[in-house]
N, CA, C and O atoms as a printed pandas DataFrame, in Angstrom:
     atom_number atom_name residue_name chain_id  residue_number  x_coord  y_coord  z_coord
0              1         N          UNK        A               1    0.839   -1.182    0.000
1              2        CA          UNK        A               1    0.000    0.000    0.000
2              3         C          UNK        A               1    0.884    1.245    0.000
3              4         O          UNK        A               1    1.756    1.478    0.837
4              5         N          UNK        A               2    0.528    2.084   -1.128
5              6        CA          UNK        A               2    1.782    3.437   -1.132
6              7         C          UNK        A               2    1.023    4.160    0.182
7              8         O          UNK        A               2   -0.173    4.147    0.471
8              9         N          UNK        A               3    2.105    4.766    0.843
9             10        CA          UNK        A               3    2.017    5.723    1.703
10            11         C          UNK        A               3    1.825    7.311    1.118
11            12         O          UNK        A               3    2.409    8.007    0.288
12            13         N          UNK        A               4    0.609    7.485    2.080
13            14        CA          UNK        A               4   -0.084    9.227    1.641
14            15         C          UNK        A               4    0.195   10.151    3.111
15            16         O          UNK        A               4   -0.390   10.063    4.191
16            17         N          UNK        A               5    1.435   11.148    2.649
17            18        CA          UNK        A               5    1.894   11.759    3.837
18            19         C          UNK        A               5    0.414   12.792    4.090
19            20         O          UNK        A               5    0.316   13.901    3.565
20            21         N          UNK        A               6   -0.264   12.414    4.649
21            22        CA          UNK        A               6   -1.463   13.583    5.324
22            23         C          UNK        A               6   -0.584   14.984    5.382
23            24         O          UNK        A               6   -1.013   15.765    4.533
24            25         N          UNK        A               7    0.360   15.447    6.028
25            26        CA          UNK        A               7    0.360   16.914    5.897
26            27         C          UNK        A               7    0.298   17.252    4.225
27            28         O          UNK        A               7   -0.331   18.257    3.894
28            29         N          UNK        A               8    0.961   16.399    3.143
29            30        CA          UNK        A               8    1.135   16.675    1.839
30            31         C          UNK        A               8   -0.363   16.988    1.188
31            32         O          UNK        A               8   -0.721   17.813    0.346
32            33         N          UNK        A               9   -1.073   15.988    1.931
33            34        CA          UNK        A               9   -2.435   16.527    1.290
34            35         C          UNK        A               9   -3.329   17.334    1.738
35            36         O          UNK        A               9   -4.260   17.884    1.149
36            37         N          UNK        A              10   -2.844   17.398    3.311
37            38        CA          UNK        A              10   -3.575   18.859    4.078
38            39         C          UNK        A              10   -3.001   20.523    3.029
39            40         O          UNK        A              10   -3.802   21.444    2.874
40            41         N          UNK        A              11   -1.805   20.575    2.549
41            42        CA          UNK        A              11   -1.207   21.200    1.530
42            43         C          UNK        A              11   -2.454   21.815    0.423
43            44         O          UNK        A              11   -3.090   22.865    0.330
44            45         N          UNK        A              12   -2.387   20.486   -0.345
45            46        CA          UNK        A              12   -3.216   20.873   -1.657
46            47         C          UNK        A              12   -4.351   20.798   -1.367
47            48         O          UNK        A              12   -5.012   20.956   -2.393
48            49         N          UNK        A              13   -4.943   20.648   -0.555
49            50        CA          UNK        A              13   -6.605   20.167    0.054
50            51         C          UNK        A              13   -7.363   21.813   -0.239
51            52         O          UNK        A              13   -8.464   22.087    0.239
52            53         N          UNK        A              14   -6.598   22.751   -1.051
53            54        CA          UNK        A              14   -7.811   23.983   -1.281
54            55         C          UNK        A              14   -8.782   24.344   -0.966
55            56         O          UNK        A              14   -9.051   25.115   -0.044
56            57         N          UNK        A              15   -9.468   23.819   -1.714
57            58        CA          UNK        A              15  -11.268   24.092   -1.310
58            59         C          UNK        A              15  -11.728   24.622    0.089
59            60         O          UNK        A              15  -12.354   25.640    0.383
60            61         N          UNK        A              16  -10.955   23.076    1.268
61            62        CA          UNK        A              16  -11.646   23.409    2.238
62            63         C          UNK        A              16  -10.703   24.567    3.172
63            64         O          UNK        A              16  -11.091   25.333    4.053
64            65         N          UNK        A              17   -9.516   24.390    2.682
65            66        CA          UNK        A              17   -8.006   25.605    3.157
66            67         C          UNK        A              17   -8.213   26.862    2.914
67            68         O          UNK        A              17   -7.531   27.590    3.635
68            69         N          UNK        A              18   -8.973   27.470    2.087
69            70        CA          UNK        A              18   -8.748   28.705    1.477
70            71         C          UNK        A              18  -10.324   29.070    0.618
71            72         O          UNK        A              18  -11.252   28.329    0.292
72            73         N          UNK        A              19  -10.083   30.671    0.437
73            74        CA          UNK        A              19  -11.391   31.172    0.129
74            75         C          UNK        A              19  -10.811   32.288   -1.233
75            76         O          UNK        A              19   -9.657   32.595   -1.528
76            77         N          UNK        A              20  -11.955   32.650   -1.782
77            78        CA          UNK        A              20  -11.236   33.851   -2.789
78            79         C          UNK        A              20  -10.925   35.255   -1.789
79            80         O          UNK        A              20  -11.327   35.260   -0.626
80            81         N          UNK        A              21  -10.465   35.973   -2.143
81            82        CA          UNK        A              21   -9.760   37.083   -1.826
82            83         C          UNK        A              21  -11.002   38.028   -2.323
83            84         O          UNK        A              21  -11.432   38.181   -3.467
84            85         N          UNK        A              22  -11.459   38.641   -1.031
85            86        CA          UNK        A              22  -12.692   39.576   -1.009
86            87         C          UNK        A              22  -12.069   40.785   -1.620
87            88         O          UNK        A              22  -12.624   41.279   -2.601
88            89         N          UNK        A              23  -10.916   41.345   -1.120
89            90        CA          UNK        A              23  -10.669   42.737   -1.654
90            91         C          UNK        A              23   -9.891   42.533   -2.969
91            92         O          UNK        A              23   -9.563   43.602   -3.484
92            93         N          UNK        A              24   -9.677   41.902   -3.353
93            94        CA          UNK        A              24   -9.045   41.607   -4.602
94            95         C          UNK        A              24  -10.205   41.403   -5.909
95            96         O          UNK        A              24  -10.034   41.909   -7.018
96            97         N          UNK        A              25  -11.506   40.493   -5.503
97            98        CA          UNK        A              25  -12.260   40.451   -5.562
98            99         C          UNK        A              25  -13.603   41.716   -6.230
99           100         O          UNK        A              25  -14.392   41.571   -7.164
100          101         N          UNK        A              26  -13.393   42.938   -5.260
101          102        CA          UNK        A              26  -13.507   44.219   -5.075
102          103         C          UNK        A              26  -13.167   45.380   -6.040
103          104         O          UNK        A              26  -13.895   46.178   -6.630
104          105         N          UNK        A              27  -11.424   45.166   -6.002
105          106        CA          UNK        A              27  -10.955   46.181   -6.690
106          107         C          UNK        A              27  -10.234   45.472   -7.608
107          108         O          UNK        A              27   -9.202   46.056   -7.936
108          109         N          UNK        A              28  -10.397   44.523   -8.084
109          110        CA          UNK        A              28   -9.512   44.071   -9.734
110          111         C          UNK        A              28  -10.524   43.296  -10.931
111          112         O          UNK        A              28  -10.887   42.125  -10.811
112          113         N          UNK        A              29  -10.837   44.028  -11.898
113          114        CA          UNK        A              29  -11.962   44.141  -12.546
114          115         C          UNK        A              29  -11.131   42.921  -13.494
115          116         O          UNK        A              29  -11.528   42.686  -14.636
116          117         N          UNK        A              30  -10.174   42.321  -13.016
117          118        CA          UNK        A              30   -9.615   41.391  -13.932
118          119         C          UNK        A              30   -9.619   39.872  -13.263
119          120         O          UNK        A              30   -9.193   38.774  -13.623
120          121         N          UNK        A              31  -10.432   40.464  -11.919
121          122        CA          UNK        A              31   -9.915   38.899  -11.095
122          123         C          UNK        A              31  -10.864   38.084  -11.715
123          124         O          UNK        A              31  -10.128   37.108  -11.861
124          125         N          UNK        A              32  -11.620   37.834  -12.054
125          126        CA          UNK        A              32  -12.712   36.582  -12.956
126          127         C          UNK        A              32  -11.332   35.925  -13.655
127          128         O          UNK        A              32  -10.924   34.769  -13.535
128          129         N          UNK        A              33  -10.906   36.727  -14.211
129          130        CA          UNK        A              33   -9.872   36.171  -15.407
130          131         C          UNK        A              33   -8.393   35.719  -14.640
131          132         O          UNK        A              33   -7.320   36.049  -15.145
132          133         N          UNK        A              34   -8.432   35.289  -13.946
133          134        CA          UNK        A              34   -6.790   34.810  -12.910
134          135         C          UNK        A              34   -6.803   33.645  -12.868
135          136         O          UNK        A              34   -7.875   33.051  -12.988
136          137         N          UNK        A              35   -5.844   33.098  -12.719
137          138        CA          UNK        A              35   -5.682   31.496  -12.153
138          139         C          UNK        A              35   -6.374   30.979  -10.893
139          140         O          UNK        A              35   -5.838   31.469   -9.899
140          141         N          UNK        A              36   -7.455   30.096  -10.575
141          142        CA          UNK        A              36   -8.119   30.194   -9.713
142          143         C          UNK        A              36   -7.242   30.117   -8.009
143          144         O          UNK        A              36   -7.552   30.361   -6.842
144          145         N          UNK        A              37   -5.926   29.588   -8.816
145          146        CA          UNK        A              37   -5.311   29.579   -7.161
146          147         C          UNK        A              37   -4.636   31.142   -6.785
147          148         O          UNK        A              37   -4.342   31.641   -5.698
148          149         N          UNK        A              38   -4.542   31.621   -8.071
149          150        CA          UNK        A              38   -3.993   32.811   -7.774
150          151         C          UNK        A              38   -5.402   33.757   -6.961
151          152         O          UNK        A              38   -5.096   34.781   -6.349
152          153         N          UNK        A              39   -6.720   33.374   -7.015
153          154        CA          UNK        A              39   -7.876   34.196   -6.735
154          155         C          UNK        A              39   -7.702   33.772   -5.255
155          156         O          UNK        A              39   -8.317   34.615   -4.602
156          157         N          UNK        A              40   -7.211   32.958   -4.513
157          158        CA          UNK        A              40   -7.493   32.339   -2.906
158          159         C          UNK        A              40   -6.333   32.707   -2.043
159          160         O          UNK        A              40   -5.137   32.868   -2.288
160          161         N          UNK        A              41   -7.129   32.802   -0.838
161          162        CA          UNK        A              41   -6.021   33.646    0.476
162          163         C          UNK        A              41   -6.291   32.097    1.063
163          164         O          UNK        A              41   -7.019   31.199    0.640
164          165         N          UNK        A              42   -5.365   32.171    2.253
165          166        CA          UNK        A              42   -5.470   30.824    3.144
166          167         C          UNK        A              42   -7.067   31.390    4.079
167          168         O          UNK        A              42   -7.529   32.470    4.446
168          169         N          UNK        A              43   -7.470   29.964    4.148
169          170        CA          UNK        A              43   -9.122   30.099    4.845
170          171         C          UNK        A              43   -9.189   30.875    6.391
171          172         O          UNK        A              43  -10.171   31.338    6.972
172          173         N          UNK        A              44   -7.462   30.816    6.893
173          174        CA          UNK        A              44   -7.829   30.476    8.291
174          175         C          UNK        A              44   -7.167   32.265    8.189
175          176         O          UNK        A              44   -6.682   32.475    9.301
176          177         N          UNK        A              45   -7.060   33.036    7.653
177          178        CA          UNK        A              45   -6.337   34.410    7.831
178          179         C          UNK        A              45   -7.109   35.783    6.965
179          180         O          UNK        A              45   -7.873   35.717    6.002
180          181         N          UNK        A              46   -6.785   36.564    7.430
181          182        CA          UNK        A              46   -7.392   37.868    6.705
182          183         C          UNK        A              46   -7.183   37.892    5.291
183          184         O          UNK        A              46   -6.204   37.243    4.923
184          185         N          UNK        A              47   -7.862   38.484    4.376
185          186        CA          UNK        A              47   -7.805   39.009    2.971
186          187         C          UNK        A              47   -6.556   39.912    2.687
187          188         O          UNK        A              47   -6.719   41.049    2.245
188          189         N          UNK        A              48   -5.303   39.406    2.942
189          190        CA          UNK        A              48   -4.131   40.675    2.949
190          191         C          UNK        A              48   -3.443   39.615    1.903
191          192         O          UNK        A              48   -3.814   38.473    1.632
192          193         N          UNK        A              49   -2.139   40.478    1.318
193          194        CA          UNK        A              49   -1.509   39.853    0.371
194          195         C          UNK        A              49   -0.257   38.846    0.739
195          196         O          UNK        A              49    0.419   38.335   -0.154
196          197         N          UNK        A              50   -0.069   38.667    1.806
197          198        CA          UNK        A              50    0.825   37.455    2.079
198          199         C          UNK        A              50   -0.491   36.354    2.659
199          200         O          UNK        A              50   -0.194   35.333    3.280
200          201         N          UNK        A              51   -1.646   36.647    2.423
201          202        CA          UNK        A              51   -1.931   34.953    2.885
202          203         C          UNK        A              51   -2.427   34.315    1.242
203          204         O          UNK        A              51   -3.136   33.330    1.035
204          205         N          UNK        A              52   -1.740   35.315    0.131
205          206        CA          UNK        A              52   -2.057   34.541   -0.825
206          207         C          UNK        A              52   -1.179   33.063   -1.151
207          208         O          UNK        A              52    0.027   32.950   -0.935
208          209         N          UNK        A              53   -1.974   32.074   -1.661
209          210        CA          UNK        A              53   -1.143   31.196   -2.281
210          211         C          UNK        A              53   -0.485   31.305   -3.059
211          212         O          UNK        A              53    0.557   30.715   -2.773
212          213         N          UNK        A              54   -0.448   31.669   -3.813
213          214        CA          UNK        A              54    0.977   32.343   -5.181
214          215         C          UNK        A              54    1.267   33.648   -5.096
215          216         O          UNK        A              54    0.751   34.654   -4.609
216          217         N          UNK        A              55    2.422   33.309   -5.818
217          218        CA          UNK        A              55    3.487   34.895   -5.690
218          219         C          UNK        A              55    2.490   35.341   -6.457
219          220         O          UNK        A              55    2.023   36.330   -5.891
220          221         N          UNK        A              56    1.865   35.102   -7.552
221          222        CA          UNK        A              56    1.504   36.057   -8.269
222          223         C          UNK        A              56    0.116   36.573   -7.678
223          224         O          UNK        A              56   -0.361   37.565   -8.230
224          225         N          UNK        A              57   -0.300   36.237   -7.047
225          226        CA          UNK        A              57   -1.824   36.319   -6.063
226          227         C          UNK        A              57   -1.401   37.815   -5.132
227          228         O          UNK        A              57   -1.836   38.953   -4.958
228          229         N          UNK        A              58   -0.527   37.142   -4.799
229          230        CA          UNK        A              58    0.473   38.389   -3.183
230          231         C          UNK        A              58    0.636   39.191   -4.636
231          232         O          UNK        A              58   -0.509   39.431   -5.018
232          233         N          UNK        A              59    1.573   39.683   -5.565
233          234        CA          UNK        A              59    1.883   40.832   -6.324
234          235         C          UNK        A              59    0.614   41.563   -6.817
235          236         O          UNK        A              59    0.486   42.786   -6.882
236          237         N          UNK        A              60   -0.193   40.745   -7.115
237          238        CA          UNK        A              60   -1.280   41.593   -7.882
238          239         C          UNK        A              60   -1.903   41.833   -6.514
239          240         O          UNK        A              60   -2.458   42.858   -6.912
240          241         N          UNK        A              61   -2.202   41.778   -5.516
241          242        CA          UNK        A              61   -2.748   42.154   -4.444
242          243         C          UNK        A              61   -1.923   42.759   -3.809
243          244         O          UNK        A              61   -2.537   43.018   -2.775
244          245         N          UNK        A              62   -0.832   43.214   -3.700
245          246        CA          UNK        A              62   -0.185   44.733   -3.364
246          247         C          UNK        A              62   -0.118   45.646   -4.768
247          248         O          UNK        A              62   -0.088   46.864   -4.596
248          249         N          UNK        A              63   -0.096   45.202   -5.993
249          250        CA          UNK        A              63   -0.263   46.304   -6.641
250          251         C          UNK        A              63   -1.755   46.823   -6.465
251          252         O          UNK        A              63   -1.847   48.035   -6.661
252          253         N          UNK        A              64   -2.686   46.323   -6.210
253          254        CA          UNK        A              64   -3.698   47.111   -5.817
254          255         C          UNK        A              64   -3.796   47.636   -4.348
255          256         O          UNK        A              64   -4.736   48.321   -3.945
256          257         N          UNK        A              65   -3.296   47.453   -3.992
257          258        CA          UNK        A              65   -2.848   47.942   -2.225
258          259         C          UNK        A              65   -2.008   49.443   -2.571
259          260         O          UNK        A              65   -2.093   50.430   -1.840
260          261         N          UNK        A              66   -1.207   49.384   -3.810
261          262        CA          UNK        A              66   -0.360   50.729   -3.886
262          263         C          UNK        A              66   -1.368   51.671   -4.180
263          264         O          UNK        A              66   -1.660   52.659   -3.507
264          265         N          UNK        A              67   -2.135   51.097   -5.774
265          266        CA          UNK        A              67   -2.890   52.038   -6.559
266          267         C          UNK        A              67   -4.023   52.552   -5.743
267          268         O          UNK        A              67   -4.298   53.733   -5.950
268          269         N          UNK        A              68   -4.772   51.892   -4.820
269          270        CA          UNK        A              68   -5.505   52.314   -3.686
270          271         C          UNK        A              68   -5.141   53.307   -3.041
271          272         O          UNK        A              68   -5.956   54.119   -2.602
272          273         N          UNK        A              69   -3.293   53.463   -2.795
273          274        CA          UNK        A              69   -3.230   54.328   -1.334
274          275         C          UNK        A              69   -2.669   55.585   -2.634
275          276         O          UNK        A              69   -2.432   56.665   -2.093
276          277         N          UNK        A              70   -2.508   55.595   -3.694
277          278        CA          UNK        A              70   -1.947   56.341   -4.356
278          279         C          UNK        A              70   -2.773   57.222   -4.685
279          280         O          UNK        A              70   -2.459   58.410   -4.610
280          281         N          UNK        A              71   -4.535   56.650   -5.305
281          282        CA          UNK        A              71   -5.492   57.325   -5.606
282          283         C          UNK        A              71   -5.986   57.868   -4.886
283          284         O          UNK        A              71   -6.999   58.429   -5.303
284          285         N          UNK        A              72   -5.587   58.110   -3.145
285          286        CA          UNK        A              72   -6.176   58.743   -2.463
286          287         C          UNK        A              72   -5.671   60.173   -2.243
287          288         O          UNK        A              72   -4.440   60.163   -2.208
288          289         N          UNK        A              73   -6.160   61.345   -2.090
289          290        CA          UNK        A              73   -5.985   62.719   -1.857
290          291         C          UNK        A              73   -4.979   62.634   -0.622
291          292         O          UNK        A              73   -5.200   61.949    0.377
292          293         N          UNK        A              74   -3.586   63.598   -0.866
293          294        CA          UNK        A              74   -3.051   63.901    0.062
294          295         C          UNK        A              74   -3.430   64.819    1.103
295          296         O          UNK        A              74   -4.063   65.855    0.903
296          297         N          UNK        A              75   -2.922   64.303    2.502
297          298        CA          UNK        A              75   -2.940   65.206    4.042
298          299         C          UNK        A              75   -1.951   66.450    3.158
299          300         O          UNK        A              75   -0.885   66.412    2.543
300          301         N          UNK        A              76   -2.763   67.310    3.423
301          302        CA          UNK        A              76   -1.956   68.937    3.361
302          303         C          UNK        A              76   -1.638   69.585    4.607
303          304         O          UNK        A              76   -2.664   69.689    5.280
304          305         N          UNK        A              77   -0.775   69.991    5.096
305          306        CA          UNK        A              77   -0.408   70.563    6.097
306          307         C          UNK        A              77   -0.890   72.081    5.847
307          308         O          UNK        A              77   -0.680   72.868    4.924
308          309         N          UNK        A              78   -1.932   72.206    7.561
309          310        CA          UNK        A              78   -2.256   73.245    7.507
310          311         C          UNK        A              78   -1.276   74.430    8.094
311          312         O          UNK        A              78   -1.630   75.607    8.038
């Protein structure tokens, strides 16, 4: 009988590990069109860009983290 290391498949087990990425979700009018693993954060953590599963998940979810803080109106000193 081959041996199935359980953490290896707690790993790829997706579905029940991880969810799509609400703010990504939100603000990227391109996320329909992504790799579906690139669309998922880990289940058990906030919608931020290191609980993505791929690098490319985390990059496109700080480039919208920049363009967000960029499009916002600067504090002027009164």
């Amino acid at each position: 009988m081959e041996h199935i290391d359980h953490a290896l498949v707690n790993r790829f087990d997706t579905p029940r590990s991880s969810r799509p990425c609400e703010f990504c979700r939100e603000l990227d009018p391109q996320f329909p069109e992504r790799r579906p693993l690139d669309q998922m954060v880990a289940g058990s953590r906030k919608a931020i860009a290191s609980a993505h599963l791929t690098e490319d998940g985390y990059v496109r979810h700080r480039v919208l983290e920049l363009r967000r803080m960029a499009s916002r109106v600067p504090l002027t000193a009164a």
